[in-house]
N, C-alpha and C positions, 0 to 999 in steps of 0.2 A: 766407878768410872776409871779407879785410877788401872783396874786391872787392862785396860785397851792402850797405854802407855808404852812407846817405845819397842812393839811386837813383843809385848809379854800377853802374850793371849791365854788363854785356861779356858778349859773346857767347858767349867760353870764358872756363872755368871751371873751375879744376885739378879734377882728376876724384878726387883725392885727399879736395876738401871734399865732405862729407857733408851740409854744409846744405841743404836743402828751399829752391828757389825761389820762395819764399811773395810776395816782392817783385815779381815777375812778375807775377803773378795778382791777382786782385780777391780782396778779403776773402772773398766766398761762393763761391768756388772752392779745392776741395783739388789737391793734386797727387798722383798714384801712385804716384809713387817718385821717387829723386834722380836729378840729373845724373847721369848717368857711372857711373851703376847696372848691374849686368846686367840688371836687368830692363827698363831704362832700352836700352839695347842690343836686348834679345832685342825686343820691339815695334817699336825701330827699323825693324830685320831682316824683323816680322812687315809694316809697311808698304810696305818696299820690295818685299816679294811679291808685295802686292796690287798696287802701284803697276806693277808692271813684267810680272807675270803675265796680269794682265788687259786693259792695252792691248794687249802686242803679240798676244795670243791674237783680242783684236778686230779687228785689220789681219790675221791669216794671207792671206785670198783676195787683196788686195792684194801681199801677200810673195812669195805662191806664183807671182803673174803674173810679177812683179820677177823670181823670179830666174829663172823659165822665159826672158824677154825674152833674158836677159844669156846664157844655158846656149845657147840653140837661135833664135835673131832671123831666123833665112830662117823657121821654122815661126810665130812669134810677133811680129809685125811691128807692134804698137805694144800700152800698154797695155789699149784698147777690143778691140783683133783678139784680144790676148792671153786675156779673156775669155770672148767669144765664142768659140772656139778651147774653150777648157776645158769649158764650158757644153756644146757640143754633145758632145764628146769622153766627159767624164765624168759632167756633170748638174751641179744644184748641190751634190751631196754631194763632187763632185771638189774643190769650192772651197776646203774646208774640211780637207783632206790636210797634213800635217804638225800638225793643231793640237797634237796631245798633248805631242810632244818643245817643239813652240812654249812651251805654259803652263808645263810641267814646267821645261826650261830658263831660262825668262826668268824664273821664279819664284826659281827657285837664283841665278840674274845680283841681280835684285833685292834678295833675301838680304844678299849681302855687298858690292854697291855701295851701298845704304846702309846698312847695317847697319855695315858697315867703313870707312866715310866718319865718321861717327860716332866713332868707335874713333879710327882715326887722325887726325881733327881735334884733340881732345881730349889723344891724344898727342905730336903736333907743340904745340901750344901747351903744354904742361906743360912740352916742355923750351925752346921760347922765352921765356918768359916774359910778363907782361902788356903792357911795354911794346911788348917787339918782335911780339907775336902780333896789336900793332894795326897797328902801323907794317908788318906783310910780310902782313899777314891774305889777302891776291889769291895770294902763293906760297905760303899756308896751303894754302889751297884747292887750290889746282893740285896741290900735295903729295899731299893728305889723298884728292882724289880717284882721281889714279893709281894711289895706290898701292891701295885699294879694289877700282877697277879689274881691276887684274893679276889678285886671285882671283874677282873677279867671273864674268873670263872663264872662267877655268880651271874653274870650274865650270859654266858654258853650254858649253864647247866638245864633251863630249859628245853633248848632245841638239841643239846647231847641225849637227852632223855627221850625227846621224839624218834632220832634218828635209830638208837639202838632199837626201840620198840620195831618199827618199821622194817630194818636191816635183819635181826635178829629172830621175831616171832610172824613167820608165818602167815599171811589169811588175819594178822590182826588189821593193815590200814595198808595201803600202798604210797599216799602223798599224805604231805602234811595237812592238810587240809581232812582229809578223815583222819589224823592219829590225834591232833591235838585236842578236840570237842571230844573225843572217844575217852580219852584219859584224864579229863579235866571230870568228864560226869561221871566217871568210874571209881575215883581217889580224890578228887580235888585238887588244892594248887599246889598240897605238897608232893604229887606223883612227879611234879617238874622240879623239884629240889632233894629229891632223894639219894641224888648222886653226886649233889655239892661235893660233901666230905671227900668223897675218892677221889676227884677232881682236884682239890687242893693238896689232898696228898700226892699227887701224879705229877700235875701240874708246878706247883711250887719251886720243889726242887729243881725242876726240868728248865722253867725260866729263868729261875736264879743263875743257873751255870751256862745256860746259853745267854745270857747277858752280859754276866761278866766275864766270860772269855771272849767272847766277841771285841768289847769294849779294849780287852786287855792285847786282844791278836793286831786290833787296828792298832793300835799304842806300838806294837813292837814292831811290824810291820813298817810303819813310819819312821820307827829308828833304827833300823837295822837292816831292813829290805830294800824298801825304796830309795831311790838317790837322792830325792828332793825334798823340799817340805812341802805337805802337800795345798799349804799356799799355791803352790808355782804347779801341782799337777792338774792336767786338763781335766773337766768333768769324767768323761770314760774312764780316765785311769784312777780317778776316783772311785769309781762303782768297780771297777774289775776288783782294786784292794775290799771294798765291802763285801762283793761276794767270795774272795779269797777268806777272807778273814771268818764269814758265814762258815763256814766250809768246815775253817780249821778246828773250828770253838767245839764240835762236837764229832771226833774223829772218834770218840772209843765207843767200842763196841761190837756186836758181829756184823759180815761185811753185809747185807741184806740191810739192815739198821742204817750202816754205815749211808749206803745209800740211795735211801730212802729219805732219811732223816736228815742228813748231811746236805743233800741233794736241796729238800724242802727249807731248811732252814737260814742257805743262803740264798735261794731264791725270795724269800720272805725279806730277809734283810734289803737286797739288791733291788726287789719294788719298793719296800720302804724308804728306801735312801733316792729312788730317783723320783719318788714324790718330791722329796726335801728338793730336787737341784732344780725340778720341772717349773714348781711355785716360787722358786729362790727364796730357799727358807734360810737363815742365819744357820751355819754348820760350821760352829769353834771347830781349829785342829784340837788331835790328841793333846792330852795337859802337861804342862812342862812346870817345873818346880818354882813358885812363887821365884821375887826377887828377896824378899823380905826373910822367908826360910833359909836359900841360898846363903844373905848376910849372919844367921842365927850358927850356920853348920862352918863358915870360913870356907866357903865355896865360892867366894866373889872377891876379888882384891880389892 
C-alpha cells in the first residue's frame, strides 16, 4: 500500500495489494477492477486477442506471398510477381487462404503473450522487490516477456502449422476445416507441434526486444518528450504516445520490414492499450525511482 503514498506511483505493484489505483486516474474517472485481478488479467488476455488477431489476419495476402517466395522462389520471384502469380492462379479469393487458422491462431498467441506478460511481470516484481523491480525493470521485461512468449507460441503452433500447409502446399486443403482432420489422420498430434522449436527460436527473441523497448520508449518518452505527466495527459494523447512508442521499439532493419513490422507492432500495441482505457483498466505511469532507493543513493535531502 505504502507504494500509492504521496504520488510515488511505480509501475508494479505487488499484485497481493488490493488497493484501486484511484491515484492514477482523475477524480471523474472509476476503475473496473484492481491490479493484478483476474479480471484485471482476463481483459488483458481479451486485448491481446484483439491486438494480435486482427492485425495479423489483416496482413494474411501479404504472409501468404512471404512464405510462397521462401517455399517455391524459381515459381515466385519477387513480392509484386508473387501477387500477380496468385491473382491470376487463384483470383482474389486465393489471397485470402490461410485466414481462419491466421485469426484463430494469432488470437490464442495474443491471449497469452499478453495476458501472461501481465501475470509474469507482476510476478517477477513481487519477488524482486520495489527497489530492485526499478533498478533491473529492462531484465523485468525481458523475463516477463519470454517467458509469456514460450506459451504464447505453444499455443499458435497448431493453427501456424495449418496455415503454412494450406498457404504453402498446393491442392493439399483450401480451409481449415479440410487441413486440420487431413493432418491429424496423416501424423497425429505431433504434425501440430512440429514447429514449436522454430517458433520459439523466432518468436522469443522477437518479443523480448519488442517488449522492452516498448516499455523502455514509453518511459523516455514521458520524460523527455511529453510535457506532462501522463497523469494530467488525455486518453488520445495517451494512445498517440503508445502507438509512437510501438513504432519506435522496432525501427531497425530494411525499410519493407520497417514497415510492415513497425506498422504492425504498433498498431497491436495501440489496440492493446485502448482495450486498457475502453474497460478502465488500472494503467500505473512509467516507474519513477522508489523513495526508499532515492534515500539509500543521497538523492533526497
Amino acid at each position: 500500500v505504502s507504494v500509492l503514498h504521496k504520488g510515488n506511483l511505480h509501475k508494479f505493484i505487488p499484485s497481493s495489494s488490493k488497493v484501486p489505483l484511484l491515484g492514477v486516474l482523475k477524480h471523474s474517472e472509476l476503475l473496473s477492477c484492481d491490479f493484478g485481478s483476474m479480471k484485471y488479467y482476463a481483459l488483458c488476455g481479451f486485448g491481446g486477442i484483439l491486438s494480435c488477431g486482427i492485425t495479423h489476419t489483416a496482413v494474411v495476402p501479404l504472409d501468404l506471398v512471404k512464405c510462397r517466395l521462401q517455399v517455391d522462389p524459381a515459381k515466385y520471384k519477387s513480392i509484386f510477381n508473387g501477387f500477380t502469380v496468385t491473382l491470376r492462379e487463384d483470383g482474389v479469393r486465393g489471397l485470402a487462404k490461410g485466414w481462419a487458422p491466421t485469426f484463430i491462431g494469432y488470437s490464442m498467441q495474443g491471449l497469452c503473450k499478453f495476458g501472461f506478460y501481465e501475470v509474469f511481470k507482476i510476478l517477477y516484481s513481487d519477488i524482486l522487490g520495489e527497489e530492485n523491480t526499478y533498478l533491473w525493470r529492462t531484465s523485468l521485461y525481458l523475463a516477463a516477456s519470454a517467458s509469456a512468449e514460450f506459451f504464447a507460441d505453444v499455443a499458435l503452433a497448431p493453427m501456424e502449422a495449418c496455415k503454412v500447409r494450406i498457404q504453402t502446399q498446393p491442392g493439399y486443403a483450401n480451409t481449415l476445416r479440410e487441413c486440420a482432420p487431413k493432418m491429424y489422420a496423416e501424423e497425429g498430434l505431433w504434425a501440430f507441434y512440429k514447429g514449436v522449436v522454430p517458433l520459439w527460436m523466432r518468436q522469443i527473441p522477437y518479443t523480448m526486444m519488442k517488449f522492452a523497448c516498448f516499455e523502455r520508449t514509453v518511459e523516455a518518452l514521458y520524460k523527455f518528450v511529453v510535457p506532462k505527466p501522463r497523469s494530467e495527459c488525455s486518453k488520445p494523447e495517451q494512445l498517440v504516445v503508445t502507438f509512437v512508442a510501438g513504432y519506435i521499439g522496432v525501427w531497425k532493419g530494411l525499410l519493407a520490414r520497417i514497415i510492415m513490422i513497425g506498422t504492425l507492432t504498433a498498431l497491436q500495441w495501440f489496440i492493446y492499450d485502448s482495450v486498457k482505457v475502453y474497460f478502465r483498466l488500472p494503467r500505473p505511469p512509467p516507474p519513477e525511482m522508489p523513495e526508499s532507493l532515492k534515500k539509500k543513493l543521497g538523492l533526497t535531502e
